[in-house]
VMD Tcl script that draws the C-alpha trace (Angstrom):
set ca {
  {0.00 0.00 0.00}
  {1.28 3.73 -0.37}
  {2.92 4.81 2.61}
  {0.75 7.82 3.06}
  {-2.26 6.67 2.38}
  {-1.01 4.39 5.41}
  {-0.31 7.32 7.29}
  {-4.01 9.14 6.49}
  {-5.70 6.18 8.60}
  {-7.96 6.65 11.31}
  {-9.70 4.63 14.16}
  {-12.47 7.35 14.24}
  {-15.68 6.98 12.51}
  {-15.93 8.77 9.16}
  {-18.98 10.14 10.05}
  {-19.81 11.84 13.07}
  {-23.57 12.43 14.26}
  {-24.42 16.25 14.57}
  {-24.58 16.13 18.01}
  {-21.61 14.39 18.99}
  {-18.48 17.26 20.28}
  {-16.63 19.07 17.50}
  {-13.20 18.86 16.88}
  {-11.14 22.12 16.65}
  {-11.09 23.85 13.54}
  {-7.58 25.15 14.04}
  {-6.60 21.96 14.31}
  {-8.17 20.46 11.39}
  {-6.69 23.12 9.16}
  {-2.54 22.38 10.36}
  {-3.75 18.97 9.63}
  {-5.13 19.20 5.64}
  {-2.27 21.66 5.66}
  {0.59 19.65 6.87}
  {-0.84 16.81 4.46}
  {-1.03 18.58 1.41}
  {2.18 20.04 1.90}
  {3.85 16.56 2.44}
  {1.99 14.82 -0.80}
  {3.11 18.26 -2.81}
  {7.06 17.31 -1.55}
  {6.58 13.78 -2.74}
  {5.22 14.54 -5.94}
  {7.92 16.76 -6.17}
  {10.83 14.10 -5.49}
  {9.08 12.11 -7.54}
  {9.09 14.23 -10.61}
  {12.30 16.06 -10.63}
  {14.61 13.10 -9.43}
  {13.43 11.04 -12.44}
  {13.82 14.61 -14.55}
  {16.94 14.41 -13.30}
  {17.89 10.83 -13.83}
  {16.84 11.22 -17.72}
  {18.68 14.71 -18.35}
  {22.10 13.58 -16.35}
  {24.28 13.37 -19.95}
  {27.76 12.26 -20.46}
  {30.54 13.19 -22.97}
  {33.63 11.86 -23.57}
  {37.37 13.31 -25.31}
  {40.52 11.38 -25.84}
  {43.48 13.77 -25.71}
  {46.06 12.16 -27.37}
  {48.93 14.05 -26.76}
  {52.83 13.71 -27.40}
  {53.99 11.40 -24.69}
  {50.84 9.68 -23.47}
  {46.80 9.78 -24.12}
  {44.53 10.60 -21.49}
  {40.46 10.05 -21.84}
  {37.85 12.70 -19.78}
  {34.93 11.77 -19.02}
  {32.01 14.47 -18.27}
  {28.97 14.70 -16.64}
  {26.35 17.58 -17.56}
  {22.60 18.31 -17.90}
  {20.57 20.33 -20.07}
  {18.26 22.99 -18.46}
  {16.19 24.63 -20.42}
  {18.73 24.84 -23.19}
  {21.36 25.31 -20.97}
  {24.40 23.37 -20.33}
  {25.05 22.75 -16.85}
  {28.19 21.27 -15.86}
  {28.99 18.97 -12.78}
  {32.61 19.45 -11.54}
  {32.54 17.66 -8.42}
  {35.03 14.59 -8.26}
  {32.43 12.23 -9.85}
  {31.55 14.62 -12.72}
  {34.97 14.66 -13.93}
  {37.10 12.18 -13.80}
  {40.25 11.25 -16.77}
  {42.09 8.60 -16.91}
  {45.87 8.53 -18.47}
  {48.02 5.10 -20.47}
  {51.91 5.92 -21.68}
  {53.36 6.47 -24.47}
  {51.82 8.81 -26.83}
  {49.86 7.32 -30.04}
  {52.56 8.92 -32.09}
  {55.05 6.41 -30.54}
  {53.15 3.36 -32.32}
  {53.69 4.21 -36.16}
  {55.47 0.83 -36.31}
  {52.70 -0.92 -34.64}
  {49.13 0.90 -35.13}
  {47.46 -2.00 -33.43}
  {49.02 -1.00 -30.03}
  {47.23 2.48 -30.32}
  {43.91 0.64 -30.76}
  {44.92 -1.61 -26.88}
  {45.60 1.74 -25.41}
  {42.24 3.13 -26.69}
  {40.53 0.20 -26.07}
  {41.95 0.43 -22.30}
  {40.54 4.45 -21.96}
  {36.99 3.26 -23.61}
  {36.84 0.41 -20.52}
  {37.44 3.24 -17.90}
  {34.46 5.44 -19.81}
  {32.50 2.72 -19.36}
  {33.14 2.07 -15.83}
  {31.61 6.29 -15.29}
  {28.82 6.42 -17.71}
  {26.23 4.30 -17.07}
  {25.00 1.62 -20.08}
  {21.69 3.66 -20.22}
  {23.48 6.79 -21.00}
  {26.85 5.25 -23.44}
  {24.51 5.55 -26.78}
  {23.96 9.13 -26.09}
  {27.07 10.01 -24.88}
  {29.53 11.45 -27.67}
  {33.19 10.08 -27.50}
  {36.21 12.04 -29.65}
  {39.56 11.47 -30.08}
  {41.40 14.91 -30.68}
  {44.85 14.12 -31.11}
  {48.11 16.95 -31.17}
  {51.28 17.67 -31.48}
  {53.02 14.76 -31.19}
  {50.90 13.07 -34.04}
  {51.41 16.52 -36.03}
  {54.50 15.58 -36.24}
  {54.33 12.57 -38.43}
  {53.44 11.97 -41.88}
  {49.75 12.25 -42.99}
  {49.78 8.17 -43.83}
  {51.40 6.96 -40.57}
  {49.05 9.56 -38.37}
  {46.00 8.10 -40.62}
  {47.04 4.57 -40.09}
  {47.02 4.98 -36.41}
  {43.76 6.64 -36.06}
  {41.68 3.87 -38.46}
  {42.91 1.78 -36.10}
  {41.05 3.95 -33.20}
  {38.73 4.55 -35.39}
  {37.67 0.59 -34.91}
  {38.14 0.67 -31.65}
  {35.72 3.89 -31.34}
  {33.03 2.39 -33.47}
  {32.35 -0.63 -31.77}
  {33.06 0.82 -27.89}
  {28.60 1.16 -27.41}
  {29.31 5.25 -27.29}
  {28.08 7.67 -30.19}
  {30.73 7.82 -32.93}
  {31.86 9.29 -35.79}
  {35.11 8.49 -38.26}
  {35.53 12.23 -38.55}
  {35.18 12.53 -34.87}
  {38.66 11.27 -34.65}
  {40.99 13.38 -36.03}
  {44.68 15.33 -35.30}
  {43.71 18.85 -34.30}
  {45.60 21.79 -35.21}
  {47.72 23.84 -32.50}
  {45.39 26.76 -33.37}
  {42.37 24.81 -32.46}
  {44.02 23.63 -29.37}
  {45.09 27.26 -28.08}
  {41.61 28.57 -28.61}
  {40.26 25.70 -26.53}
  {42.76 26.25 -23.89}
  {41.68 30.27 -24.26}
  {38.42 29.01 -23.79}
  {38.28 27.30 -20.51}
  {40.78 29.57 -19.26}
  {38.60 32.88 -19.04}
  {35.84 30.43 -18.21}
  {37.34 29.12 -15.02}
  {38.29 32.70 -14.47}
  {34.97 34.30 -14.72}
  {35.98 36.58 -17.65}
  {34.36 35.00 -20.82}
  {31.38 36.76 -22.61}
  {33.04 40.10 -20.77}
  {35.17 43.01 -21.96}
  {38.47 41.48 -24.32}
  {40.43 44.00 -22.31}
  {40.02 41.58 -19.36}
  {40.14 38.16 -20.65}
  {43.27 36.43 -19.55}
  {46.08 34.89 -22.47}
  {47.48 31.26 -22.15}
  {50.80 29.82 -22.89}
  {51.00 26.00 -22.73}
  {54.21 24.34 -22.66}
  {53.37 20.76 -23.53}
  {56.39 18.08 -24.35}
  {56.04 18.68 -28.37}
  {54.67 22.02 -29.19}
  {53.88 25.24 -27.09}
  {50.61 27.64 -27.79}
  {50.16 31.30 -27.62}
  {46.85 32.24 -27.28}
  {45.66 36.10 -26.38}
  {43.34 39.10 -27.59}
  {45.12 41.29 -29.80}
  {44.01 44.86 -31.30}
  {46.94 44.97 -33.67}
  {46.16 43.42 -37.46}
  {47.08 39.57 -38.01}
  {47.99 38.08 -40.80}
  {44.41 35.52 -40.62}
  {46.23 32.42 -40.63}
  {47.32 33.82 -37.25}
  {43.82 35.29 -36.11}
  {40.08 33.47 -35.04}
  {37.22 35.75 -34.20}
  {35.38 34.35 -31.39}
  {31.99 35.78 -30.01}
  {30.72 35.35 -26.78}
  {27.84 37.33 -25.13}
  {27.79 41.11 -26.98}
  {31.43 41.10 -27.56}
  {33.86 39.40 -30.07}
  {37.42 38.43 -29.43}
  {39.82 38.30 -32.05}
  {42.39 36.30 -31.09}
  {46.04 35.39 -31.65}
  {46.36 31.56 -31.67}
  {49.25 29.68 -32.88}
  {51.17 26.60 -31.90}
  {54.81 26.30 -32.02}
  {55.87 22.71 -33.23}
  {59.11 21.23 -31.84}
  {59.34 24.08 -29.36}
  {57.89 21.77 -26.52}
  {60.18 20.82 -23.37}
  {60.86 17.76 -24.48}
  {61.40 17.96 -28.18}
  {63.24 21.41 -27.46}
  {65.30 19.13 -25.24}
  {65.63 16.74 -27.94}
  {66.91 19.13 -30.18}
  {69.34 21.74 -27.94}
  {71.01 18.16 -27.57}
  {71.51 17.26 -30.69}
  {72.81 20.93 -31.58}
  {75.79 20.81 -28.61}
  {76.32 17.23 -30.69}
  {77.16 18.76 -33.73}
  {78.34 22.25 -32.79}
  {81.50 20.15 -30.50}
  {82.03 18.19 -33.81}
  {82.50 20.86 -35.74}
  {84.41 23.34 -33.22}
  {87.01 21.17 -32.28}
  {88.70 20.22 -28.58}
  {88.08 23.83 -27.24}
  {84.83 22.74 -26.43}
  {85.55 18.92 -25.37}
  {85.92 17.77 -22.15}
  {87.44 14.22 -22.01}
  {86.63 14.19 -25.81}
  {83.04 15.09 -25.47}
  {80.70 18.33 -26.06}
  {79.53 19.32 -22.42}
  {76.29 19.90 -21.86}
  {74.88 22.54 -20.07}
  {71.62 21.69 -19.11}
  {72.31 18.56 -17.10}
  {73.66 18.84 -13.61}
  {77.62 17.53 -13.22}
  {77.48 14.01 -12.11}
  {74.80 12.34 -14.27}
  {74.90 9.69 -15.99}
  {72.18 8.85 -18.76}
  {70.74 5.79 -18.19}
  {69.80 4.12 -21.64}
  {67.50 1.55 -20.52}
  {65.48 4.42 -18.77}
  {65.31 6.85 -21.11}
  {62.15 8.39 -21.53}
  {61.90 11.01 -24.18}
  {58.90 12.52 -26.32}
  {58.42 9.31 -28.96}
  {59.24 10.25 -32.77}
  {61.08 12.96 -31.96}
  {63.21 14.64 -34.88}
  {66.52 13.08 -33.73}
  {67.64 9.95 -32.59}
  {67.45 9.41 -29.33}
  {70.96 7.19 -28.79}
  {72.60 9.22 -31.34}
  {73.82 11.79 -27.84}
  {73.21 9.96 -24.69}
  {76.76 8.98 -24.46}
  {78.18 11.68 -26.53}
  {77.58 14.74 -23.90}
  {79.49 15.12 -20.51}
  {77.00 16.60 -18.31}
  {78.44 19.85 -16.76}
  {75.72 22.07 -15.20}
  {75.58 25.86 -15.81}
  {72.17 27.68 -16.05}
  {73.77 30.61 -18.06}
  {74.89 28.57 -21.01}
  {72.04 26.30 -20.84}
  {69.27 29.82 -20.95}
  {71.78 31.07 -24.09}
  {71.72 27.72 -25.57}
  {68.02 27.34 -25.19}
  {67.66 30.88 -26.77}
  {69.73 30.17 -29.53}
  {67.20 27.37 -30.30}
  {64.09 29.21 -30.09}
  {65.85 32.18 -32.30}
  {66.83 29.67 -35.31}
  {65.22 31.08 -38.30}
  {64.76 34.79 -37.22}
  {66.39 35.72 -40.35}
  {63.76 34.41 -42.29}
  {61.04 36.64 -40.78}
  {58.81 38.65 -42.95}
  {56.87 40.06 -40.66}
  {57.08 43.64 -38.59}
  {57.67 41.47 -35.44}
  {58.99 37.69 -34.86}
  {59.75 36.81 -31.23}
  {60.35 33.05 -31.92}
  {62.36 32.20 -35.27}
  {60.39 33.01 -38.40}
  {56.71 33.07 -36.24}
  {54.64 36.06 -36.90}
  {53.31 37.09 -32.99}
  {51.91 40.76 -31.92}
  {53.33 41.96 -28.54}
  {51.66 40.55 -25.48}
  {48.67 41.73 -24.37}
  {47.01 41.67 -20.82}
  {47.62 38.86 -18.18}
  {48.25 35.43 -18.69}
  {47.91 32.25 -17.50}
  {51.31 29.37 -18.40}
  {50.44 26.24 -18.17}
  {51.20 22.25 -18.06}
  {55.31 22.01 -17.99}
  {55.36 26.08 -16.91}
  {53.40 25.15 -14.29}
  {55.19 21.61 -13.02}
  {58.44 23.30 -13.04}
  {57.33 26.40 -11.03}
  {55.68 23.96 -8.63}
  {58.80 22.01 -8.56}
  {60.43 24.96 -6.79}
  {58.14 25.84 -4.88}
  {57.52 29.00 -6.10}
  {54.26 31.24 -5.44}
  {51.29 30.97 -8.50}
  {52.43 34.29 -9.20}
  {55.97 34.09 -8.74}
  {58.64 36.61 -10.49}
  {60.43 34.88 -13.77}
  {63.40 36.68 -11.17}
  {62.47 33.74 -8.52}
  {62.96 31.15 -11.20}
  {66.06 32.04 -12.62}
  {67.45 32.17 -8.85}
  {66.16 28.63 -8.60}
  {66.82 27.09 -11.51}
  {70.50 28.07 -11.38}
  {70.87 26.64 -7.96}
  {69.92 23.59 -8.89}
  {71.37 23.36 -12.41}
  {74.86 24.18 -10.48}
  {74.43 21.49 -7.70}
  {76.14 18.03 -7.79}
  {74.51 15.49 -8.80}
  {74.54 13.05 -5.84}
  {73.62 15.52 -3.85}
  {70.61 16.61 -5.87}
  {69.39 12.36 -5.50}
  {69.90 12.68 -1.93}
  {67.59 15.69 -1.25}
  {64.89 14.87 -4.26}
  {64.81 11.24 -3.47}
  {61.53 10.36 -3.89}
  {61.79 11.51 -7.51}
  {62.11 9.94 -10.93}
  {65.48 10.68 -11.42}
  {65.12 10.70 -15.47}
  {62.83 13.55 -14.64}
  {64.78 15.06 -12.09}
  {67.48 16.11 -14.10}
  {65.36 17.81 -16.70}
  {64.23 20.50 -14.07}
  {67.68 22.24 -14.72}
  {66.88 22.29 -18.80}
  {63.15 23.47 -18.15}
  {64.13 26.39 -16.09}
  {66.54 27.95 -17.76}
  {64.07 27.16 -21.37}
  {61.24 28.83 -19.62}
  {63.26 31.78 -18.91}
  {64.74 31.86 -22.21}
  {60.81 31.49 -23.44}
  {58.84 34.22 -22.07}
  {61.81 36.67 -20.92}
  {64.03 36.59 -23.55}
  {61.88 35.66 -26.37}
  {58.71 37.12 -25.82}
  {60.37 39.94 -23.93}
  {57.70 39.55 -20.04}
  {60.18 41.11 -17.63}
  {61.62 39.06 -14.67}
  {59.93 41.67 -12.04}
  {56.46 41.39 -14.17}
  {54.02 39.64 -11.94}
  {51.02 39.27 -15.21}
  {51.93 35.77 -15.39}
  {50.18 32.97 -13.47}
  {51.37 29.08 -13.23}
  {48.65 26.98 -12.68}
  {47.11 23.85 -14.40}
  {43.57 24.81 -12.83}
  {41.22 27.23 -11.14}
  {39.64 26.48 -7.99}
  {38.36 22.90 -8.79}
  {38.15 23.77 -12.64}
  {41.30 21.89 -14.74}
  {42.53 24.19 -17.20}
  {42.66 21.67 -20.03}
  {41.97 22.41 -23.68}
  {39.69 19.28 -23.99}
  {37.44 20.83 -21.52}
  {37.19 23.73 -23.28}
  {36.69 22.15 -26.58}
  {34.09 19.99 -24.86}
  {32.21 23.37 -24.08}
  {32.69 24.40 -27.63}
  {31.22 21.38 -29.17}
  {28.60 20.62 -27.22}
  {27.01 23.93 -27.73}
  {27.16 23.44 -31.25}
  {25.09 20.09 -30.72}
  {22.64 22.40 -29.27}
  {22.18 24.04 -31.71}
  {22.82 28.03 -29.56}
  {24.47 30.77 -30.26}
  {27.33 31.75 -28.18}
  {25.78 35.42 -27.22}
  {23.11 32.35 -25.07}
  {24.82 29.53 -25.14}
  {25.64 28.48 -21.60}
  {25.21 28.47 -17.81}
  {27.14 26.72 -15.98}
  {26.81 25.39 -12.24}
  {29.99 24.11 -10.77}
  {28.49 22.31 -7.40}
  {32.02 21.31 -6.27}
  {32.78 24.88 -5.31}
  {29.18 26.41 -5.13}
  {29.44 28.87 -7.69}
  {26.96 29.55 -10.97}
  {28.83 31.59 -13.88}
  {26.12 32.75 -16.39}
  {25.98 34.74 -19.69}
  {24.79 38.29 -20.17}
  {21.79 37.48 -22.20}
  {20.18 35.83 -18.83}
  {21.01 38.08 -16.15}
  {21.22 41.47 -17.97}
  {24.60 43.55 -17.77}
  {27.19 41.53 -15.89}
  {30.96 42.17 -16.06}
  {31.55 39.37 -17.78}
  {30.88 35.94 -16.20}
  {31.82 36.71 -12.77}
  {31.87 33.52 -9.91}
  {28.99 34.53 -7.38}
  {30.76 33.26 -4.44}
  {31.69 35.18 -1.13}
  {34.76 36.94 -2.05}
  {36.50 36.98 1.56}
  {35.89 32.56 1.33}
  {37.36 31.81 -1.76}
  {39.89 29.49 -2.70}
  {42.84 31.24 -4.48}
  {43.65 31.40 -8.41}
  {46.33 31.85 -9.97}
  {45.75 35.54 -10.82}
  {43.42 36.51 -8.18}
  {44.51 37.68 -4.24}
  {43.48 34.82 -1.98}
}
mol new
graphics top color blue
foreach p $ca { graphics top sphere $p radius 0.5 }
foreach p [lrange $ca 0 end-1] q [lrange $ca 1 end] { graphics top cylinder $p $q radius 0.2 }
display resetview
């Protein structure tokens, strides 16, 4: 029987004689009141959890990036054309195999185990109910930019299987090798998102610089004129951003690596024993004391050299100086060529920075690495990464013990290539405080598939990006919503109590 009908029961007679006492009126009122309140709750329940149940969506992206792939899985509704996003722990959860799909050009079939591994996680967080709805993409980057069209094409039919027979909603040409472009705009994207600035004033939006292990992005709203292979006009709310985007291939940490290896290689060849030590080139950006370890060595896969062609042809020898000049020298290789006004990085066409900005992924490990503050002076790095570059060896195992020491050593290359990066390339001063390290926002990951997750699935509904989304991040209790709904905002600002927040990167805590 239905529990309150169970409850409604009475021992007293349903009908009373006129003369018999009456009961109070007051009392009979709470009563019907009380009740009708209570079956209006239940219907309630009822109705919205099961609204609920049916409008809880899922959507799934494959990042396949230079040295490893890692799958996202997301969890969103739609509200009255809205998308609302769930960024508690459950509604966003990713998943990561090694190497990169770019490593398997010799054996596609391996790329279709290690997507076949991802697609078992994103089935493990999206129910069965909800897999035939739920989109799944594999975007892939740099690293597979850097092969040849056939070998990247062979590898992704083979995902491409995988994909169509994983129970999720596919498409061949829903696996594909993005451009850097596309990925900077998507890291733009959730950026000024997470930082409550998109569908505001361009003035105000925030810039991003990712520093992945193949190729590093440059993303930011410029007023000067771009050449439009350069340039994307993006419109959110009443304003449109035109935007710089552009991805710089082989200037990632670990291809730049790679290559500022091979270069001390074949400059000691051809300089003679003035710079030998012991008969080899000495290399800067390795702390005195190493010793490369071949079965261990984990580089960025189909890199542009080979990778035993210097591990035993370098003497490590650690100085932060010549490893910042060397590192320069790299990123300046082709400035001659330059037919532009201004080219900060070889022959690369880039207007001059513009606003704050937000440096990501390796910028971000290596400042966290040293410990440095979110805002921390490119001053505070150099300091650090010259300490450490000059250290001994043993002595930098004994205090950094817990750490992969294949990655260790790298931390005295990455600091002195950041430096070399945004100071002396793209001219940020080493007092300038306009630059933030972080890899998220309060709880929200600053991760280009995110962002193009926001991008595509408003174009599956079919809005406009002057409406196109409200957002409600339950894991930090905060609603961001476009201008169109709530009249003049500036921008999408987090309504949150100011004095509680967590801290960002760019914000005071």
């Amino acid at each position: 029987m239905d529990p309150i009908k169970l409850q409604l029961r009475s021992n007293r007679p349903v009908f009373r004689s006129p003369y018999s006492k009456q009961s109070n009126p007051t009392s009979r009122i709470l009563l019907y009141s009380s009740i009708s309140i209570a079956v209006i709750l239940f219907c309630y329940f009822l109705f919205f959890s099961s609204k609920i149940r049916q409008n809880t969506k899922y959507g799934v992206v494959i990042d396949g990036g230079s040295t490893g792939t890692r799958i996202h899985v997301f969890k969103y509704e739609v509200r009255n054309g809205n998308l609302v996003l769930d960024f508690t722990e459950k509604g966003l959860v990713s998943m990561k195999v090694n190497p990169g799909l770019s490593s398997y050009t010799e054996e596609p079939e391996r790329a279709g185990a290690a997507v076949a591994e991802l697609v078992e996680f994103a089935k493990k967080n999206v129910p069965r109910e909800g897999r035939g709805e739920a989109e799944i993409r594999l975007m892939a980057t740099a690293g597979m930019r850097l092969l040849k069209k056939e070998d990247q094409e062979r590898i992704l039919d083979v995902c491409r299987r995988v994909l169509r027979g994983s129970g999720f909603r596919f498409r061949d040409d829903w696996a594909t090798v993005i451009s850097g472009s596309d990925e900077g705009l998507y890291a733009w994207v959730v950026a000024n998102y997470a930082l409550g600035t998109l569908g505001g004033d361009p003035a105000k939006t925030t810039g991003i610089i990712e520093l992945g292990g193949a190729s590093a992005q440059v993303t930011f709203v410029s007023n000067e004129p771009m050449p439009p292979e350069y340039s994307q006009k993006v419109k959110f709310g009443n304003f449109t951003y035109n935007l710089y985007s552009h991805s710089l291939l082989q200037f990632g940490q670990n291809v730049a690596l790679e290559l500022l290896r091979a270069s001390l290689v074949s400059r000691g060849q051809e300089t003679g024993i003035e710079s030998l030590q012991r008969g080899k080139p000495m290399d800067p950006c390795t702390p005195r004391g190493y010793s490369h370890d071949k079965e261990s060595w984990k580089d960025s896969p189909n890199s542009v050299v080979e990778k035993n062609r210097y591990l035993s042809a370098l003497l490590p020898n650690g100085n932060y100086s010549e490893c910042r000049s060397a590192s320069l020298k790299l990123l300046q290789k082709g400035k001659d060529r330059c037919s532009y006004q201004s080219c900060y990085i070889g022959s690369t066409f880039m207007p001059k920075l513009q606003g704050k900005f937000l440096a990501t992924e390796n910028f971000f490990y290596t400042s966290k690495f040293f410990g440095l503050a979110p805002r921390a002076f490119l001053s505070d790095l150099l300091a650090a990464g010259q300490q450490f570059c000059e250290e001994d060896w043993s002595k930098l195992k004994k205090k950094y013990h817990s750490l992969d020491e294949e990655d260790l050593h790298r931390y005295c290359f990455s600091s002195a290539y950041i430096v070399a990066l945004l100071h002396d390339s793209l001219g940020i001063a080493l007092d300038d405080d306009r630059v933030g390290y972080a890899n998220q926002v309060q709880n929200i990951p600053l991760d280009w598939a995110l962002g193009a997750f926001i991008l595509q699935s408003a174009a599956e509904l079919d809005l406009q990006p002057s409406n196109w989304i409200a957002f409600v991040v339950s894991g930090v209790g905060w609603m961001v919503t476009t201008q169109a709904q709530y009249g003049m905002l500036d921008g999408l600002r987090p309504l949150v109590d100011q004095e509680a927040r967590p801290c960002s990167a760019l914000g005071p805590c």
